[in-house]
C-alpha positions as CSV (number, residue, x, y, z in Angstrom):
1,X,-125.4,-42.1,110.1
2,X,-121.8,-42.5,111.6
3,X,-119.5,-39.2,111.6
4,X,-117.3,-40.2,108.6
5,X,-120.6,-40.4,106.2
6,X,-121.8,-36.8,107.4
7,X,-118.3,-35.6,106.5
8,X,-118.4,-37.4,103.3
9,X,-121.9,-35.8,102.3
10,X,-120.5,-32.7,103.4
11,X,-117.4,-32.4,101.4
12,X,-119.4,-33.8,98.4
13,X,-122.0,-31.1,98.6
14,X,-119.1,-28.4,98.9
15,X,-117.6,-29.5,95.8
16,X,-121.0,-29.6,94.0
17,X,-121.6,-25.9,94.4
18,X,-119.8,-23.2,93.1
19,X,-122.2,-20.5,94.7
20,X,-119.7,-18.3,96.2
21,X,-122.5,-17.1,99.3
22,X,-123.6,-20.4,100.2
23,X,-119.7,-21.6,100.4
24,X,-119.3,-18.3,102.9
25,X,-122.3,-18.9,104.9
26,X,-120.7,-22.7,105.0
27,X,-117.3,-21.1,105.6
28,X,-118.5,-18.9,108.8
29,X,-120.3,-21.6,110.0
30,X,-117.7,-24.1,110.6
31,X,-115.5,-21.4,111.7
32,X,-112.6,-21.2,108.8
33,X,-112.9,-18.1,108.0
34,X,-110.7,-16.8,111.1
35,X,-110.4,-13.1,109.7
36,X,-114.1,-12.5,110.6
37,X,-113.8,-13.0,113.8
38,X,-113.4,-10.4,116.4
39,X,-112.0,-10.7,120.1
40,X,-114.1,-8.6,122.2
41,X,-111.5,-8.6,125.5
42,X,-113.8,-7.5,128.7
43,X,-112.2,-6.1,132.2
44,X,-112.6,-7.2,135.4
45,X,-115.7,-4.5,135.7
46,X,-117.5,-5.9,132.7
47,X,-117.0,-9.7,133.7
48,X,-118.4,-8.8,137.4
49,X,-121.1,-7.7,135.7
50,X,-121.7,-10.5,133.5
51,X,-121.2,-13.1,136.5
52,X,-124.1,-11.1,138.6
53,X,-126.4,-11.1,135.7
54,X,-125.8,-14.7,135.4
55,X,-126.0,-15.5,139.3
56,X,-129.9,-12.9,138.8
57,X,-131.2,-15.0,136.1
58,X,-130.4,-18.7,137.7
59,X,-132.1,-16.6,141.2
60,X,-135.2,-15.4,139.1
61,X,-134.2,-12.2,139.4
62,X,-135.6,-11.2,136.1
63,X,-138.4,-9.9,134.4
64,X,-139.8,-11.1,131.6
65,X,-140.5,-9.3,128.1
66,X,-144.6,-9.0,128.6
67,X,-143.1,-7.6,132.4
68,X,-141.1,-5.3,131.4
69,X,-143.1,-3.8,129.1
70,X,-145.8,-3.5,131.4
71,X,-143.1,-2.1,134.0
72,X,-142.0,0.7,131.0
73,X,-145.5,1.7,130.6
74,X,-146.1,2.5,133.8
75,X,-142.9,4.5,133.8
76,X,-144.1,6.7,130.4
77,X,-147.6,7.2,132.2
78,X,-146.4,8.5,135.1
């Protein structure tokens, strides 16, 4: 199916419905609706942070859910 006969289908199933949730949920997903969104601006603090998580979890420097439950437990025992 080439990109102009999704878009087709698309459009033709937007027009079809008049249910004004479904046309929302549409709406939000291709990302019209800009009003929803919100800009969430982080400083230099909060994006250092981000970039070390990110440099832990490609290291392995995580723990898993099941781990970290186990790892809590302990903790409440104690």
């Amino acid at each position: 199916m080439n990109t102009h006969h999704i878009k087709t289908n698309l459009i033709n199933a937007i027009n079809q419905t008049s249910n004004p949730v479904l046309l929302m949920e549409i709406s939000k997903l291709i990302d019209i609706n800009l009003d929803d969104k919100q800009v969430i601006k982080l400083n230099k603090k909060q994006i250092d942070e981000i970039k070390l998580a990110i440099k832990e979890i490609e290291n392995g420097e995580f723990l898993t859910h099941a781990a970290a439950k186990k790892e809590m437990n302990k903790w409440l025992k104690d």
